[in-house]
Chimera marker file (.cmm) of the C-alpha trace (Angstrom):
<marker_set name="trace">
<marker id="1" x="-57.791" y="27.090" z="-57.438" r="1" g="1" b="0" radius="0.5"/>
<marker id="2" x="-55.688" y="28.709" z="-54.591" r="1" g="1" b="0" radius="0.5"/>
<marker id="3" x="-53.694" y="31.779" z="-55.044" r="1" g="1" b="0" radius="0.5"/>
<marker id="4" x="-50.660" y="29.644" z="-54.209" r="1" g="1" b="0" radius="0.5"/>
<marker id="5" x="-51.567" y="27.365" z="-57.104" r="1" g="1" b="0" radius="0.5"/>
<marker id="6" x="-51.778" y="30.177" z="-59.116" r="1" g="1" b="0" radius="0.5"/>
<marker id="7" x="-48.727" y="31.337" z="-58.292" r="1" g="1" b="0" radius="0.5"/>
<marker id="8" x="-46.458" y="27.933" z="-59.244" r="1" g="1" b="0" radius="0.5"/>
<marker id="9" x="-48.269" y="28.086" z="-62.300" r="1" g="1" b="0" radius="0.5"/>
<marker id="10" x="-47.227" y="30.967" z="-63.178" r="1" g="1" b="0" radius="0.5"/>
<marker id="11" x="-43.725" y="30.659" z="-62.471" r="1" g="1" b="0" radius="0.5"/>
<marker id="12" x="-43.641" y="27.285" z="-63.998" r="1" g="1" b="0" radius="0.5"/>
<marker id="13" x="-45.022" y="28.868" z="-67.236" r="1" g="1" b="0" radius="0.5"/>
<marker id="14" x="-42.495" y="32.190" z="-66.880" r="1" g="1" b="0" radius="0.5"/>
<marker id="15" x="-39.500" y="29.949" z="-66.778" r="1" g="1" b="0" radius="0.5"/>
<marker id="16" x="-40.595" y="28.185" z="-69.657" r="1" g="1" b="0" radius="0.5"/>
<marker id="17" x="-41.361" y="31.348" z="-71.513" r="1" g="1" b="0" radius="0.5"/>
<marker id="18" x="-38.068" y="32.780" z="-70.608" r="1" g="1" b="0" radius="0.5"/>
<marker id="19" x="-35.840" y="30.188" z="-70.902" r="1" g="1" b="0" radius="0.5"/>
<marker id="20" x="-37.404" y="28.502" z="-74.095" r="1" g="1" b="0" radius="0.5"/>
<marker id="21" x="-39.552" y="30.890" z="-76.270" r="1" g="1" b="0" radius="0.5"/>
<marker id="22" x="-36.620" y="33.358" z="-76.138" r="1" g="1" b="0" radius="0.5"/>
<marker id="23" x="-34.451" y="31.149" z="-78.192" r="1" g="1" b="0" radius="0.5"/>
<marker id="24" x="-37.291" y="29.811" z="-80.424" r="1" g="1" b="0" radius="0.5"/>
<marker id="25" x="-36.464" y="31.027" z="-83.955" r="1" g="1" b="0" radius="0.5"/>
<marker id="26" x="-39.626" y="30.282" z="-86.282" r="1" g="1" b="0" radius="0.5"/>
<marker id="27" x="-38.368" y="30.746" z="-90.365" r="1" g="1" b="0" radius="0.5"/>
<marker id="28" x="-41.655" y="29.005" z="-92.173" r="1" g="1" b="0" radius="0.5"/>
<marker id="29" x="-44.909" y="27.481" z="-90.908" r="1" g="1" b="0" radius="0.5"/>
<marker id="30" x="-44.160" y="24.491" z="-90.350" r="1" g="1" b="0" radius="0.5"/>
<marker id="31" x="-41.433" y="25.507" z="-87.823" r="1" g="1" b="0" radius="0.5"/>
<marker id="32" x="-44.333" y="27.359" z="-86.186" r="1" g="1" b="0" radius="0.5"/>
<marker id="33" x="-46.263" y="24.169" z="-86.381" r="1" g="1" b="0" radius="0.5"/>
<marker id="34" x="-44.058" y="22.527" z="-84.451" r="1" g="1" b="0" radius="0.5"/>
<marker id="35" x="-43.169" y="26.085" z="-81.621" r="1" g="1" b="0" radius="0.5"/>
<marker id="36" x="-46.943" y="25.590" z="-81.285" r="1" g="1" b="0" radius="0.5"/>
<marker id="37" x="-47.630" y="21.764" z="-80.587" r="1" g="1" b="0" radius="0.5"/>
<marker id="38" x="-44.635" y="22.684" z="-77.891" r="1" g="1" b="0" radius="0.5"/>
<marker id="39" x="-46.106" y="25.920" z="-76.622" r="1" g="1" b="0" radius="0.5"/>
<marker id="40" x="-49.222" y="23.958" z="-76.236" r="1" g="1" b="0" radius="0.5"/>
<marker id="41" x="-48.502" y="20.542" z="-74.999" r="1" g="1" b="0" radius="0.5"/>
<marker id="42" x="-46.343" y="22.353" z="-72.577" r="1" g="1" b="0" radius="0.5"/>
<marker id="43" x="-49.411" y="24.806" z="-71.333" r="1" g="1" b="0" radius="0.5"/>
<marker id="44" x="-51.707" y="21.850" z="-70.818" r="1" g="1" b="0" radius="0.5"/>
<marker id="45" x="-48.902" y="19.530" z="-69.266" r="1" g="1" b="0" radius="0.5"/>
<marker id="46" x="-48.436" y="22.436" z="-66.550" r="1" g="1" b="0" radius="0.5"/>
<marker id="47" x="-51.615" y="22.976" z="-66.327" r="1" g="1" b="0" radius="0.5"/>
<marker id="48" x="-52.724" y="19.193" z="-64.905" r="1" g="1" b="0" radius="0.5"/>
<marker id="49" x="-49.911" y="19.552" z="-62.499" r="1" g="1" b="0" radius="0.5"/>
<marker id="50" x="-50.436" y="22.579" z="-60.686" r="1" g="1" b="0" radius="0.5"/>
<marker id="51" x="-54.273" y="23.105" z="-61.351" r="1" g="1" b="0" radius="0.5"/>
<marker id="52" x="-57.444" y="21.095" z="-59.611" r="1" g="1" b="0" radius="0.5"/>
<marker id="53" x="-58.477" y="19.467" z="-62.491" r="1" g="1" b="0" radius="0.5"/>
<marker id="54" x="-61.001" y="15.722" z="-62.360" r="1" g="1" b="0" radius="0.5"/>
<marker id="55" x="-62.442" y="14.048" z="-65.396" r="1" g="1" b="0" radius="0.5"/>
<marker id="56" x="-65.975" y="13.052" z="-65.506" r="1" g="1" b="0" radius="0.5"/>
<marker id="57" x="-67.788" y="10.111" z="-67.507" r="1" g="1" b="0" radius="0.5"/>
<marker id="58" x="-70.287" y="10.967" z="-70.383" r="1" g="1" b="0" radius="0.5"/>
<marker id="59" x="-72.396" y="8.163" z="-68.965" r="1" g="1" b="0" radius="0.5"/>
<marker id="60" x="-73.114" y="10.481" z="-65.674" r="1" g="1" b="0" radius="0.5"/>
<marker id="61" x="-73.508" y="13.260" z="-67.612" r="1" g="1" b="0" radius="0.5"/>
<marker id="62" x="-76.317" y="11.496" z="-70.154" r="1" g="1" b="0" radius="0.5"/>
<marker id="63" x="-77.985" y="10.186" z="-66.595" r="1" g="1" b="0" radius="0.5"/>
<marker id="64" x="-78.352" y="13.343" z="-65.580" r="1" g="1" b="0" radius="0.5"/>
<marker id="65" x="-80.226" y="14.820" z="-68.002" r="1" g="1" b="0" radius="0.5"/>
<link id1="1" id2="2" r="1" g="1" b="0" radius="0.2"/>
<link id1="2" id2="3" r="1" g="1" b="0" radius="0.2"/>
<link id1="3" id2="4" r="1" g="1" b="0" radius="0.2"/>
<link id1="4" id2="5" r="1" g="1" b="0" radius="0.2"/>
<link id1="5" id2="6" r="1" g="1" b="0" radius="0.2"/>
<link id1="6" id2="7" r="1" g="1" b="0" radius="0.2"/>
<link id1="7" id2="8" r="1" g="1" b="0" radius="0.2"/>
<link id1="8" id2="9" r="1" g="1" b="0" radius="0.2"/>
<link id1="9" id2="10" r="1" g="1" b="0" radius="0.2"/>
<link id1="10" id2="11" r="1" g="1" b="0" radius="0.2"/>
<link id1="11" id2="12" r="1" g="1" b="0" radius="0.2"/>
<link id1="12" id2="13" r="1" g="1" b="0" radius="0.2"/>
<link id1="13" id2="14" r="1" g="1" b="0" radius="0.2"/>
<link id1="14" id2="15" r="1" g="1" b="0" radius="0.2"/>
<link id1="15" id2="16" r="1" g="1" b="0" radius="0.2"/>
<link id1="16" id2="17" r="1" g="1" b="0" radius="0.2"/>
<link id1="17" id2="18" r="1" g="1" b="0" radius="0.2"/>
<link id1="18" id2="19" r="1" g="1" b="0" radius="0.2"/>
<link id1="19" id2="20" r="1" g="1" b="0" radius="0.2"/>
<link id1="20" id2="21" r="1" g="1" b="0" radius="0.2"/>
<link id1="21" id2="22" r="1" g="1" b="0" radius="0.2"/>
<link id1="22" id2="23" r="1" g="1" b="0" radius="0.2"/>
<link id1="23" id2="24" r="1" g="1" b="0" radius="0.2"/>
<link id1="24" id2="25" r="1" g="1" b="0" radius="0.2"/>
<link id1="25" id2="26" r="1" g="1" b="0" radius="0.2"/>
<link id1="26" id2="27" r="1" g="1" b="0" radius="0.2"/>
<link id1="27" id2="28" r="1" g="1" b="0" radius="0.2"/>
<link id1="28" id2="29" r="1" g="1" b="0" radius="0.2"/>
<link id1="29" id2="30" r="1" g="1" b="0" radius="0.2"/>
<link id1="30" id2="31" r="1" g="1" b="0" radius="0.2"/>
<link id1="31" id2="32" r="1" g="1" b="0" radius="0.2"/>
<link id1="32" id2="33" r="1" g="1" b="0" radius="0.2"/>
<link id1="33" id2="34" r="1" g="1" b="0" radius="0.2"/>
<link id1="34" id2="35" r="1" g="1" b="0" radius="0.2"/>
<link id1="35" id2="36" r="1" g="1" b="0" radius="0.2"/>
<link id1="36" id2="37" r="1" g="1" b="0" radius="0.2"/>
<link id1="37" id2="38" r="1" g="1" b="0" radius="0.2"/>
<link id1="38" id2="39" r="1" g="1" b="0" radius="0.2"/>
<link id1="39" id2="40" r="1" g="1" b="0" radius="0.2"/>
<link id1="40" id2="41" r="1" g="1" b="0" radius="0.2"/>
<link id1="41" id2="42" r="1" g="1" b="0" radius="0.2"/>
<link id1="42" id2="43" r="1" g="1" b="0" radius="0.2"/>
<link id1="43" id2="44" r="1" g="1" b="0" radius="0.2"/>
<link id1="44" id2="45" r="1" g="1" b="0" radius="0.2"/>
<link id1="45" id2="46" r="1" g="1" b="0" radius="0.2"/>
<link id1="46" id2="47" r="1" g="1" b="0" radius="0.2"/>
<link id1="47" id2="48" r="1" g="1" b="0" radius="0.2"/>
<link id1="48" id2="49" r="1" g="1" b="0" radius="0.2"/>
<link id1="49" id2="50" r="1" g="1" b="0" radius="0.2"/>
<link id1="50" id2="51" r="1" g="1" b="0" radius="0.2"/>
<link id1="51" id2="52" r="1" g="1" b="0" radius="0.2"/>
<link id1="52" id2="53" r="1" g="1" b="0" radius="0.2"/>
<link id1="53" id2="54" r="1" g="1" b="0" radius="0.2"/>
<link id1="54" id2="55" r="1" g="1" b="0" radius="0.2"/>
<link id1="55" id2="56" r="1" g="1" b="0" radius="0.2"/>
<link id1="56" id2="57" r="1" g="1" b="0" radius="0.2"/>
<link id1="57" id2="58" r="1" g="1" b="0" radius="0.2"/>
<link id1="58" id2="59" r="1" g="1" b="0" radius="0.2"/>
<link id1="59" id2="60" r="1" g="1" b="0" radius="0.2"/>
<link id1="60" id2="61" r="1" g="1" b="0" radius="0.2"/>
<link id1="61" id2="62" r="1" g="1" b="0" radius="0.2"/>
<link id1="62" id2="63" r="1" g="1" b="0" radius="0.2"/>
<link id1="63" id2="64" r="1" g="1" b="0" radius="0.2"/>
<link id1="64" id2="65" r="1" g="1" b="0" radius="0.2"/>
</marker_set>
């Protein structure tokens, strides 16, 4: 992870946070349900596009043991 990765990251997620969660208004849990499947799948969605990220089998792992 470079510093410059870091830093579009962060942005990315500071807009979001700014621009979104400031207007969020959460009156039960189930609204807060939902604020958090968005907080989330927004997090990880940011996260695979501005962070290193590779997937790796189970098979290599088990052969490697």
């Amino acid at each position: 992870m470079t510093p410059e990765k870091w830093e579009k990251f962060s942005f990315h997620l500071e807009t979001y946070a700014h621009s979104v969660l400031s207007s969020m208004i959460i009156h039960d849990r189930s609204t807060l349900n939902s604020a958090w499947t968005d907080i989330r799948k927004y997090i990880m969605d940011s996260a695979n596009k501005y962070i290193n990220n590779h997937l790796s089998s189970t098979k290599h792992k088990q052969d490697c043991q």
